[in-house]
Residue, then its C-alpha position, 0 to 999 in steps of 0.5 A: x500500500x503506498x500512502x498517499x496523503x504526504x505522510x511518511x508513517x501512518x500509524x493504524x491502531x484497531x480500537x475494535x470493541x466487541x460485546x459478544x464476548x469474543x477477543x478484541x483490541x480494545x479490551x487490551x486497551x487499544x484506545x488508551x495506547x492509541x491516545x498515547x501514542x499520538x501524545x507521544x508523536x506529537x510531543x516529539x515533533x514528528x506529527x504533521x502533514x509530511x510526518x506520522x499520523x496516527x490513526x484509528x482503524x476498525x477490526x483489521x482481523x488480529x484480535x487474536x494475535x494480541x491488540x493490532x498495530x501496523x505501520x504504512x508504507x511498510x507494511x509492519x505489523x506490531x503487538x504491545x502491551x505497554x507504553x514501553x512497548x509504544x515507545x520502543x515502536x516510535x523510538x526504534x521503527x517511526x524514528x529510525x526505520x529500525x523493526x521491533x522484532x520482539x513485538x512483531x504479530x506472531x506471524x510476521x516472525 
């Protein structure tokens, strides 16, 4: 997928709630980490129209490889489970275009 708005890195977090009891992202505080990292990409001076955007996404079918994060144009689909994790990802893979192997999806690996 090329990303056509003039971002260099979007960023899609499935903020999907279910209630019918079956696994989702939300329930592992997507939404929270979601907000979290827009705050951080802000706060470092990467967001903006030639920047990172962070978006929100529906159910992108992951749910059950833990809360879903993936990043445009390449393509990288992450898992976390803290703001640690979320910084590691912005550190490491927005800023300097290096993958976090430990919270690649299960099968990306």
């Amino acid at each position: 997928m090329v990303v056509k708005q003039g971002y260099q890195k979007q960023l899609f977090f499935c903020t999907n709630q279910r209630d019918n009891g079956r696994k989702c992202c939300n329930d592992a505080g997507a939404s929270a980490m979601r907000a979290y990292a827009k705050e951080r990409v802000e706060a470092l001076g990467l967001s903006g129209e030639h920047g990172v955007r962070v978006n929100i996404a529906g159910c992108m079918g992951r749910c059950q490889l833990g809360p879903s994060l993936v990043i445009y144009p390449e393509g990288v689909w992450y898992t976390y489970h803290t703001q640690a994790d979320i910084d590691e990802i912005i550190n490491e893979h927005v800023t300097h275009n290096r993958i976090v192997k430990r919270l690649l999806m299960s099968d990306q690996k």
